[in-house]
C-alpha positions, 0 to 999 in steps of 0.5 A: 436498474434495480433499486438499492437496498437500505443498506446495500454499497457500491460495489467494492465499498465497504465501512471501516468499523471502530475497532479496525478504524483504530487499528489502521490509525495506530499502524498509519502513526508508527509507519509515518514516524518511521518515513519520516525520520528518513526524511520524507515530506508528507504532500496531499492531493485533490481526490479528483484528477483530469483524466487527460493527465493523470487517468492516462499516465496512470498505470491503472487499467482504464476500466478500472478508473472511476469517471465523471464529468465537471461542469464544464464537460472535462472528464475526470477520475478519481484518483487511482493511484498517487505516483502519477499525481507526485509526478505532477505536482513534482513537475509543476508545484514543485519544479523549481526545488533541486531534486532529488526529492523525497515526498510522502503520503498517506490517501485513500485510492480508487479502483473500480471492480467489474464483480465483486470478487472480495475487492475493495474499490476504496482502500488507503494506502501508505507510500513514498516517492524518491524523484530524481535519483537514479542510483541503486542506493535510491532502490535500496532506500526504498526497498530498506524503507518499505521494510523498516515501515513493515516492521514498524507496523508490527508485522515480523514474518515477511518477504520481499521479492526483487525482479527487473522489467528490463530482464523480463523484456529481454528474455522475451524479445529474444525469443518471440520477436514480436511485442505483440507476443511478448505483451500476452505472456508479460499478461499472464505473468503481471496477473500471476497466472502461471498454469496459463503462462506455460499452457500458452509457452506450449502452444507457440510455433517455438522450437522446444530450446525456446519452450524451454527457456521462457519456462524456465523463466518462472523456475527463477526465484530464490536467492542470489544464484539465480541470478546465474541461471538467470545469464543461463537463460539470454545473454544480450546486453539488456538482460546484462544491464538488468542483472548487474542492476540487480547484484549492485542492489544486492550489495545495497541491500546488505548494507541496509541488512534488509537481505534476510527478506530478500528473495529474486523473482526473475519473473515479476511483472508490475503494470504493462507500461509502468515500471521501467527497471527494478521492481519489488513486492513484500508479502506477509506470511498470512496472505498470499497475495502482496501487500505492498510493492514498488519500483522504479519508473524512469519515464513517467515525469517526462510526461509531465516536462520534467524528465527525471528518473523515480522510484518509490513504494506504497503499503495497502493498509487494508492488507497489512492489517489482515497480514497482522491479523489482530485488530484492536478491542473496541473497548474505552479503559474507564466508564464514568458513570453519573446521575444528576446531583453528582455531575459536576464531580463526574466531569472533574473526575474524569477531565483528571483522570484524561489528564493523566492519558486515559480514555475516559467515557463520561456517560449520564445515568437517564440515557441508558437503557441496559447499564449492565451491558454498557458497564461490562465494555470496560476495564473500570467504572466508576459511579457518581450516583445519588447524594455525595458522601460529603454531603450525607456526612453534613446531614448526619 
């Protein structure tokens, strides 16, 4: 194994500079007012989890989990997603509080990458939990939030697409059989490798009706009718019950007013073992990937002796601030600039003028090399050098 460089990184770590570190800050303060307002409880949790609770009720691949042992031999992980460390603390810390309840957060993550590939290891991310409602108004709180936080945040031109893991399912195993055979097409779908997908569709000992109707599982995506052709497709009744869950949040979500953004994605895949009904993800007009997603995950606090149904959502930060595309100036409003005899009126100066809200850099003339460099960084600057006025006025 070669030695790292001087300034070589882990990979898929990567240093949040000034001006992007603002950026996130400011983004992070406007969406936590928003979810809060709605009533949602901030919670934390410790950076590492044993890997026997929450690496295993993880939706994370395994080989995306960072491991190390304790002292005491224990393997644990750093934290890779929060839904299942809520669901801990909602079955232990919290389990004597009536649900439903309404937590949030805001963490760094940690996903480990096999190759670099532009992905982070570490990034932050903004979300809610909503444990123990397991009405459509509970989904359509979610999906309204995530949005109201999207707009918040100051990014205009969205999208959010809906689908049901139970419709996905019962197409699936209508036509396969096998859970074996539907997992591997579950696969191409949840990793959006459609031209994979319908290479392996053609390959199946199928008739072509059948051939026909798992590709015509990713023709589903648009608005309210292709929720039709959706029943066109498998009529059994998980696929019923998924697509009346679907027209009921419909009719949440124009309440709401969220059905502008709205769009059906008949074929979104989250996590294999995951998400147990309505799932959802919002893209930004600049990125072709989601920023944010969710769903909802009925069976995960059973794994921790509470069962209970869920639904939440999180916000990658990182990509919601690509998805704005504007970062803010590393630039402080007002340089007060002194020499020596004149510090103590610098220093009041700029203690007033922080008094009334500005940014103020107090900054001492003999620790600067290039004050040309320095002073055209900011909007105003203003000098307290050599002998006061006052006291020229006294000599003369």
């Amino acid at each position: 194994m070669s030695q790292p460089f001087m300034f070589e990184k882990p990979i898929g770590m990567r240093d949040t500079l000034p001006a992007l570190y603002g950026t996130k800050r400011s983004l992070r303060e406007r969406m936590e007012e928003k979810v809060e307002k709605w009533g949602y409880r901030p919670i934390k949790t410790p950076s590492l989890e044993f890997y026997d609770t929450i690496g295993n009720a993880s939706a994370i691949l395994d080989q995306q989990l960072f491991k190390l042992l304790d002292q005491e031999g224990n393997t644990l992980v750093l934290r890779p997603d929060m839904t299942a460390p809520i669901a801990r603390v909602a079955s232990s810390s919290l389990k004597e509080e009536p649900l439903p309840l309404r937590l949030s957060y805001h963490t760094p993550l940690f996903r480990a990458q096999q190759r670099e590939g532009g992905r982070p290891a570490e990034f932050e991310q903004l979300g809610v939990e909503l444990v123990g409602d397991k009405s459509a108004s509970a989904d359509g709180e979610v999906i309204a939030l995530m949005a109201e936080t999207l707009h918040a945040a100051g990014l205009k031109d969205f999208q959010i697409a809906v689908g049901h893991i139970g419709y996905v399912n019962a197409l699936l195993k209508d036509i396969v059989g096998s859970e074996d055979r539907a997992g591997v097409l579950r696969r191409y779908l949840y990793e959006k490798n459609y031209v994979g997908y319908k290479q392996h569709v053609k390959s199946l000992p199928l008739s072509s009706i059948d051939k026909d109707r798992l590709l015509g599982l990713l023709k589903l995506r648009g608005g309210r009718a292709k929720l039709d052709d959706a029943r066109a497709l498998v009529n059994n009744g998980e696929a019923a019950k998924a697509l009346e869950d679907l027209e009921e949040l419909y009719e949440v979500l124009e309440t709401f007013e969220v059905t502008p953004y709205l769009s059906f994605d008949l074929n979104l895949v989250m996590h294999m073992e995951y998400y147990t009904g309505i799932v959802f993800e919002g893209y930004g007009s600049k990125l072709g990937f989601p920023l944010s997603s969710g769903g909802r995950y009925d069976e995960l606090l059973a794994k921790f002796n509470r069962p209970a149904q869920a639904t939440g959502f999180g916000v990658r930060m990182d990509l919601l601030t690509e998805a704005i595309g504007e970062t803010e100036e590393n630039r402080r409003q007002t340089l007060v600039l002194f020499s020596k005899e004149r510090r103590k009126e610098a220093l009041a100066d700029a203690k007033a003028l922080r008094a009334e809200g500005q940014v103020v850099v107090l900054q001492d003339m003999t620790g600067v090399e290039d004050v040309d460099r320095l002073t055209e960084q900011f909007e105003e600057v203003r000098s307290f050098i050599g002998r006061s006025p006052k006291e020229d006025t006294r000599d003369a």
